[in-house]
C-alpha positions as CSV (number, residue, x, y, z in Angstrom):
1,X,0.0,0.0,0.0
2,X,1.4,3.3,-1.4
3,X,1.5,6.3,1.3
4,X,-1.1,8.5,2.0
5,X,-1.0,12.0,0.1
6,X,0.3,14.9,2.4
7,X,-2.0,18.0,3.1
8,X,-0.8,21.3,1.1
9,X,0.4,22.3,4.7
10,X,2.1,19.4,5.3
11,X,3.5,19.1,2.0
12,X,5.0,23.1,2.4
13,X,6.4,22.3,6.0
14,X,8.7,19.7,4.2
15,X,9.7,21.7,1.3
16,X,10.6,24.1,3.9
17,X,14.6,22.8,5.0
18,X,15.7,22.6,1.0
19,X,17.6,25.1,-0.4
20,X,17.3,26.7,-4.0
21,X,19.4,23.5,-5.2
22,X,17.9,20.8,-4.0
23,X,14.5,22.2,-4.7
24,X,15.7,22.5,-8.4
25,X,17.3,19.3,-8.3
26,X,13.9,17.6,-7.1
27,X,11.9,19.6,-9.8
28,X,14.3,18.6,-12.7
29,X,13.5,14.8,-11.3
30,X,9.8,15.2,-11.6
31,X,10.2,16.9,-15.0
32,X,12.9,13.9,-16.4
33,X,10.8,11.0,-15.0
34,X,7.1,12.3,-15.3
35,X,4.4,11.6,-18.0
36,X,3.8,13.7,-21.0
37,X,1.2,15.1,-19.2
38,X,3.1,16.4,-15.8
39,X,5.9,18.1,-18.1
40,X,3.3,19.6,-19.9
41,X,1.9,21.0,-17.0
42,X,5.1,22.2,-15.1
43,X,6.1,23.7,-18.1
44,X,2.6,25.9,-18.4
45,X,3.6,26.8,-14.7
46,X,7.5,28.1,-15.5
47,X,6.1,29.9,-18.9
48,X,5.5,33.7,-17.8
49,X,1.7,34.1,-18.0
50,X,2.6,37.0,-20.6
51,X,3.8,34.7,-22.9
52,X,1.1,31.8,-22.1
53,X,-0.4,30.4,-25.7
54,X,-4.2,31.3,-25.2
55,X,-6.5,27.9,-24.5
56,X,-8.3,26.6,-27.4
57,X,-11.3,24.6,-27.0
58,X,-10.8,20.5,-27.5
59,X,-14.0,20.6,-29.8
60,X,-12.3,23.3,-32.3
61,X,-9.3,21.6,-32.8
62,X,-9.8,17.7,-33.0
63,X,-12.0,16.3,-35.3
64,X,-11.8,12.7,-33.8
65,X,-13.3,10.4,-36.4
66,X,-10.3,11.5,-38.2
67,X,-8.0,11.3,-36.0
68,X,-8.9,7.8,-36.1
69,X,-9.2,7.1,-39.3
70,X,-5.9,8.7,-39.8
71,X,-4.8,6.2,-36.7
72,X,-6.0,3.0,-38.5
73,X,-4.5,4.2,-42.2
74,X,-0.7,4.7,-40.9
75,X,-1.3,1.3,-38.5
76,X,-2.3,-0.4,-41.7
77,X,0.7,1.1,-44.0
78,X,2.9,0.2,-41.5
79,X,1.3,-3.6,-41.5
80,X,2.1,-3.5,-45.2
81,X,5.6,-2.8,-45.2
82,X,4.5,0.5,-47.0
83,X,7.4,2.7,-44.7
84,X,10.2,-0.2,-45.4
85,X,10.2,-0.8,-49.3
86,X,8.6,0.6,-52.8
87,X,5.3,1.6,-52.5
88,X,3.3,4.4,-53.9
89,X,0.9,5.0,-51.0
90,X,4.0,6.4,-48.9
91,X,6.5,8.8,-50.4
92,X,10.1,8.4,-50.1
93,X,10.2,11.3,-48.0
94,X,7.2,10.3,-45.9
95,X,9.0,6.9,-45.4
96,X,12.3,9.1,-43.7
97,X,9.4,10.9,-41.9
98,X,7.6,8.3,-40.2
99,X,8.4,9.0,-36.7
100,X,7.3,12.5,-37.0
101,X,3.7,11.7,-37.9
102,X,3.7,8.9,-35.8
103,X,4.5,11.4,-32.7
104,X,1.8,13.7,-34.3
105,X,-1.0,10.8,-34.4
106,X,0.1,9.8,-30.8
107,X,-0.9,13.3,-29.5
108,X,-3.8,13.9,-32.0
109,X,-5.5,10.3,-30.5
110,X,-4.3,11.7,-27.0
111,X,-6.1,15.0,-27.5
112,X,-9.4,13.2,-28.6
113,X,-9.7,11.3,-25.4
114,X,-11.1,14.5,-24.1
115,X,-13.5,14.8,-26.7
116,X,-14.8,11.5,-27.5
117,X,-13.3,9.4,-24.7
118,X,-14.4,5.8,-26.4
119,X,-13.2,6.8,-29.9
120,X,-9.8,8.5,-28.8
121,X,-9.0,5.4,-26.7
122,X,-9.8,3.4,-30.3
123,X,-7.0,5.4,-31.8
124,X,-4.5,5.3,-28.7
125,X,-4.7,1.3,-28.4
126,X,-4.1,1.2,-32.3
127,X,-1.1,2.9,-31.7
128,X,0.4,0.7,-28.4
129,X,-0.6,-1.9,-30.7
130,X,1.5,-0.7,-33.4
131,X,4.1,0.0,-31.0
132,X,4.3,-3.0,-29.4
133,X,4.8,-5.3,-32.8
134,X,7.6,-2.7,-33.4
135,X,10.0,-5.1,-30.7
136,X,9.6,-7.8,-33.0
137,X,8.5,-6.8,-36.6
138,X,10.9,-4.1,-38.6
139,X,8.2,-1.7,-39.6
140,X,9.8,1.2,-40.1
141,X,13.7,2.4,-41.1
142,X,14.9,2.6,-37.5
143,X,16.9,0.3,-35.2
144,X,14.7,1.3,-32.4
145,X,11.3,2.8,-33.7
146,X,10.2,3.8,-30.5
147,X,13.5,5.3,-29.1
148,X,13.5,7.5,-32.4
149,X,9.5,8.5,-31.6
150,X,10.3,9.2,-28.0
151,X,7.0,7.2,-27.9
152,X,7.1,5.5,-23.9
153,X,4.8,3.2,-24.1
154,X,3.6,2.7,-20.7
155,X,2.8,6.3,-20.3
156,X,0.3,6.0,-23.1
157,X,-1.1,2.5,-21.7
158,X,-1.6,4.4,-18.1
159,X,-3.7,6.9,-20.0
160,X,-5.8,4.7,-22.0
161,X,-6.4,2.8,-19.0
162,X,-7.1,5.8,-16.9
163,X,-9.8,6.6,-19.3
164,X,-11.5,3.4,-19.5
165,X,-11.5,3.7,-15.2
166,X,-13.3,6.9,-15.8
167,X,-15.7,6.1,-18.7
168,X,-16.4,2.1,-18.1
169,X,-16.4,1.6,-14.6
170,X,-13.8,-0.7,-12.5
171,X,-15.7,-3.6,-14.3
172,X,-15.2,-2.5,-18.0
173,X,-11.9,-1.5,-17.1
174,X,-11.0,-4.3,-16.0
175,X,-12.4,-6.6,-18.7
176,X,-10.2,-4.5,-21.4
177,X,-6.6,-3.8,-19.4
178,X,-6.4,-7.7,-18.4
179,X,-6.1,-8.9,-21.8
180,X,-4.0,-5.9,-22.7
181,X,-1.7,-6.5,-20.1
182,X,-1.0,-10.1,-21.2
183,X,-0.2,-8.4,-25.0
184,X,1.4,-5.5,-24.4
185,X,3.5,-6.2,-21.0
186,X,7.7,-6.2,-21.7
187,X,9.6,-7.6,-19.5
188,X,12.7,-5.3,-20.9
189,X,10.3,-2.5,-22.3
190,X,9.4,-1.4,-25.3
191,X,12.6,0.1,-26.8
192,X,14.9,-2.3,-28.5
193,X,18.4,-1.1,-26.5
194,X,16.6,-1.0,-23.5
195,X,18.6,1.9,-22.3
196,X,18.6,5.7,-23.6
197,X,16.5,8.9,-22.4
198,X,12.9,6.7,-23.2
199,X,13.4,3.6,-21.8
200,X,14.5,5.4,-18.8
201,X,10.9,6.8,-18.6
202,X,9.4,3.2,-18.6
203,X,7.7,1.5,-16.0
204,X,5.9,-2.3,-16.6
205,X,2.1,-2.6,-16.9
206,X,2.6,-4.8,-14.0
207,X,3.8,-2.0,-11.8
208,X,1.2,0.8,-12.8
209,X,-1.6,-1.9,-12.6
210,X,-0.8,-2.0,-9.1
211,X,-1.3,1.4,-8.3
212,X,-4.8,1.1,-9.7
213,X,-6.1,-1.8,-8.0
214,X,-7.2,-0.5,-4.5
215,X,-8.6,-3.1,-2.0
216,X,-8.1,-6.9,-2.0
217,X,-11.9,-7.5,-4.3
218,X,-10.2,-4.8,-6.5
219,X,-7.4,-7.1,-6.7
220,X,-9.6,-10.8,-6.9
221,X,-11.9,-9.0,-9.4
222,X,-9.5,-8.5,-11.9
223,X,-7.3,-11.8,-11.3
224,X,-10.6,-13.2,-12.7
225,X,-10.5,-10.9,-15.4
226,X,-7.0,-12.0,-16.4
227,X,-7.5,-15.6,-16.1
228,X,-10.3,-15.7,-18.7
229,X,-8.2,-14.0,-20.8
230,X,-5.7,-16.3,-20.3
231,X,-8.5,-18.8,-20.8
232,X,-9.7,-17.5,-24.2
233,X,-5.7,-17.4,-25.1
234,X,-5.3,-21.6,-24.2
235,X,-8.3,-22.0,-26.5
236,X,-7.4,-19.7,-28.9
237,X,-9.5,-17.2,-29.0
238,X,-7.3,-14.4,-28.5
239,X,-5.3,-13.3,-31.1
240,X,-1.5,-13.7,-29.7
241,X,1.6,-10.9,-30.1
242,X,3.9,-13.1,-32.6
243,X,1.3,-16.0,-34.5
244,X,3.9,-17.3,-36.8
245,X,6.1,-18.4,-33.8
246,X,4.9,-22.0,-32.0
247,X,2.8,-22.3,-29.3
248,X,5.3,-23.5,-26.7
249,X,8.0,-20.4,-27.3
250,X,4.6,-18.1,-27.1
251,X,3.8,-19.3,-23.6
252,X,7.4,-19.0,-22.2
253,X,7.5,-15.6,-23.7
254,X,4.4,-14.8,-22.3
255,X,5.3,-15.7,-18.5
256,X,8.7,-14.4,-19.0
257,X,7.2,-10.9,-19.9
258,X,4.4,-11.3,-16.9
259,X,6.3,-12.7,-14.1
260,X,6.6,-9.3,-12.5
261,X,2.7,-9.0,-12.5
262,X,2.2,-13.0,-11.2
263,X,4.6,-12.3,-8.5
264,X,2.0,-9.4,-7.3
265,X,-0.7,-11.5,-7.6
266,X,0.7,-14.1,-5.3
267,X,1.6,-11.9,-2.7
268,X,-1.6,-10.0,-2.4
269,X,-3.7,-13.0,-3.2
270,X,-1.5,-15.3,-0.8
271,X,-3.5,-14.8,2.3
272,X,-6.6,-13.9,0.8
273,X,-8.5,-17.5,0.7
274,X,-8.0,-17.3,-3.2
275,X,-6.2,-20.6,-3.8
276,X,-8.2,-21.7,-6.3
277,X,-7.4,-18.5,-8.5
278,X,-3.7,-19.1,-7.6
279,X,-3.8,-22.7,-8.6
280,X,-5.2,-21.7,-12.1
281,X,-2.5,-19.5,-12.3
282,X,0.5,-21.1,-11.7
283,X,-0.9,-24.4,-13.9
284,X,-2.7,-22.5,-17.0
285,X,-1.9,-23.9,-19.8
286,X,-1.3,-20.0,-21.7
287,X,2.1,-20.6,-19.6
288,X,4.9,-22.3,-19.6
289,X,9.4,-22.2,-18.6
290,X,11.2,-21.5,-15.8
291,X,9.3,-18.4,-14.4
292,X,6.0,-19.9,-14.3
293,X,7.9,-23.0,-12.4
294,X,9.7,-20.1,-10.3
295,X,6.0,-19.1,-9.4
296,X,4.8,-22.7,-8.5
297,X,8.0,-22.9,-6.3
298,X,7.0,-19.5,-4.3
299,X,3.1,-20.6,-4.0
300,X,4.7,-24.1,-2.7
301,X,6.9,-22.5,-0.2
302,X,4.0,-20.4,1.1
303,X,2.1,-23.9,1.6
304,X,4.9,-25.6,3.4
305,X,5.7,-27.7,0.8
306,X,9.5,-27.3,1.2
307,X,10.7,-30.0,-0.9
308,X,8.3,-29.4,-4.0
309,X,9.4,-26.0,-3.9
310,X,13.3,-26.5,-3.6
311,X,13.1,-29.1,-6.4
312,X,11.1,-26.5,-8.7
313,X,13.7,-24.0,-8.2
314,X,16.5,-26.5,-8.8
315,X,15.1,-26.5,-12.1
316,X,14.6,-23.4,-12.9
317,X,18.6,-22.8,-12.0
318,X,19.6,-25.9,-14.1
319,X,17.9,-23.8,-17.2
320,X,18.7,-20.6,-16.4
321,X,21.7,-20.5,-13.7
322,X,22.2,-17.0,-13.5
323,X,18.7,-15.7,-13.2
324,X,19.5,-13.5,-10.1
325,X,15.7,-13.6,-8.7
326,X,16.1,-17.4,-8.8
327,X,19.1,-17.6,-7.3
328,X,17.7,-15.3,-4.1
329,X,14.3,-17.4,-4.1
330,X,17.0,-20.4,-3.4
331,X,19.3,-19.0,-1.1
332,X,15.8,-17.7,0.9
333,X,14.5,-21.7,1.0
334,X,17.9,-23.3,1.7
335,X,17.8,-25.1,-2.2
336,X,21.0,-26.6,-2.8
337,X,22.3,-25.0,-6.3
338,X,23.1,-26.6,-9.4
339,X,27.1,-26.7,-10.0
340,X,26.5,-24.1,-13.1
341,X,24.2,-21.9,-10.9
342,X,26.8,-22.2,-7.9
343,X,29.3,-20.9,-10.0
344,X,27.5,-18.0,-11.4
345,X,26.4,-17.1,-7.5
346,X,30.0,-17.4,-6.5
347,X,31.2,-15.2,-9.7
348,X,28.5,-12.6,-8.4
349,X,29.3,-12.7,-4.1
350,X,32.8,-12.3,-5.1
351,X,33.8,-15.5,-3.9
């Protein structure tokens, strides 16, 4: 549970002791790690008011149904291979230029949330679509598409999600973000280095989820949410990130990317007489590898099941013997290590 928000007198009593510096220094970290959205609006409060760009109303500016029409025509170009190679519906100027419209389509579907809530969210989830296939498909001209768009991916997926809070409910919420979280969530984020000014400004689904699910039925409610999904996935009904690719890479992929947010669930569903949710969990068939068995091994421990659960991490270890969470998990339970995994965790104590 996050801490409670300080009072505005509270709040100026502890500004209070900084100096110029540190206040700046704290500022510049607000600005550097926020969303769009804050740096927009601390940069509204350090323009002068003199200078101030006078507000224009929402209505005047976005026509929304072309905003997403606009949305679905570059997502389908893109699809095509129409920014890679020879083809007349994209110039080769507009093929150079791709990132710059793309940016321009990102705020354009952002700006038409606040219109037309249902039909700007339409045009934002196109785009994290889009954004997402960009990890594995070579859409555009660009080693790392959404590095060069300065597009962070999880600031656009906590606004979409925001607004479906606000216009569906908790319930219709719910029954959209848990079978976008199983496609969109990154274990390494969204940019192909994994490093530079956007990545930095990443944060996994699992995480921000978190933050939104207040109370333990907020919590059980959408675990059943996500299990279906996962359900409909196992039987196919879902369409998956990467088709071509066979089912039994899918499913490791797909708990590697979500073991942050099964972790979560197991330690807020743990003591919460929801067994039967964590059992589905950590034995759906949408899953598979080491991290799902790394799960198993932590609901075991938590039943007593010492054995089970040293044996499961044991595996894990002999497939991946320098997983660092693994390693941890098995020094916490007294596991003995594989030799290969011994070696690694002697490598890393400095022994």
């Amino acid at each position: 549970m996050g801490s409670q928000r300080m009072s505005r007198e509270q709040f100026y009593s502890t500004l209070a002791p900084l100096d110029e510096e540190r206040l700046k220094k704290a500022l510049w970290t607000l600005y550097w790690r926020g969303s769009a959205q804050l740096r927009e609006r601390i940069e509204a409060e350090l323009t002068p008011d003199g200078h101030k760009p006078a507000a224009k109303s929402a209505t005047q500016t976005v026509d929304v149904q072309s905003v997403l029409d606009d949305v679905r025509r570059f997502v389908e170009l893109a699809r095509a291979g129409a920014y890679m190679a020879g083809d007349r519906r994209v110039s080769p100027k507009e093929r150079t230029r791709w990132r710059f419209t793309f940016t321009r389509l990102a705020e354009d579907a952002k700006a038409a949330l606040a219109v037309d809530a249902a039909t700007g969210a339409q045009a934002l989830e196109l785009l994290i679509d889009l954004s997402d296939e960009t990890c594995d498909y070579d859409y555009f001209r660009s080693d790392d598409p959404m590095a060069a768009a300065r597009f962070v991916v999880s600031d656009a997926v906590a606004l979409l999600w925001a607004t479906y809070l606000d216009l569906y409910g908790f319930s219709g919420f719910a029954e959209r973000a848990a079978p976008q979280l199983i496609r969109w969530e990154r274990a390494y984020g969204w940019t192909r280095r994994g490093d530079g000014p956007t990545a930095e400004k990443e944060t996994t689904l699992a995480d921000m989820l978190a933050r939104m699910l207040r109370g333990i039925d907020a919590w059980l409610d959408f675990t059943d949410r996500y299990l279906a999904a996962l359900d409909r996935l196992a039987e196919g009904g879902t369409r998956t990130r990467v088709p071509w690719r066979d089912t039994g890479f899918e499913r490791r992929e797909r708990a590697r990317n979500l073991a942050t947010w099964h972790l979560l669930v197991l330690e807020r569903l743990a003591d919460a007489e929801a067994d039967d949710r964590l059992e589905r969990l950590v034995t759906h068939p949408a899953l598979a590898g080491p991290e799902l068995r790394h799960l198993r091994a932590r609901l075991g421990w938590r039943r007593g099941e010492t054995d089970t659960a040293r044996a499961l991490i044991r595996d894990c270890l002999n497939e991946l013997p320098g997983h660092t969470q693994f390693l941890d998990f098995a020094g916490e339970i007294g596991a003995e290590l594989p030799e290969r995994a011994r070696r690694v965790s002697d490598r890393l104590s400095g022994r």
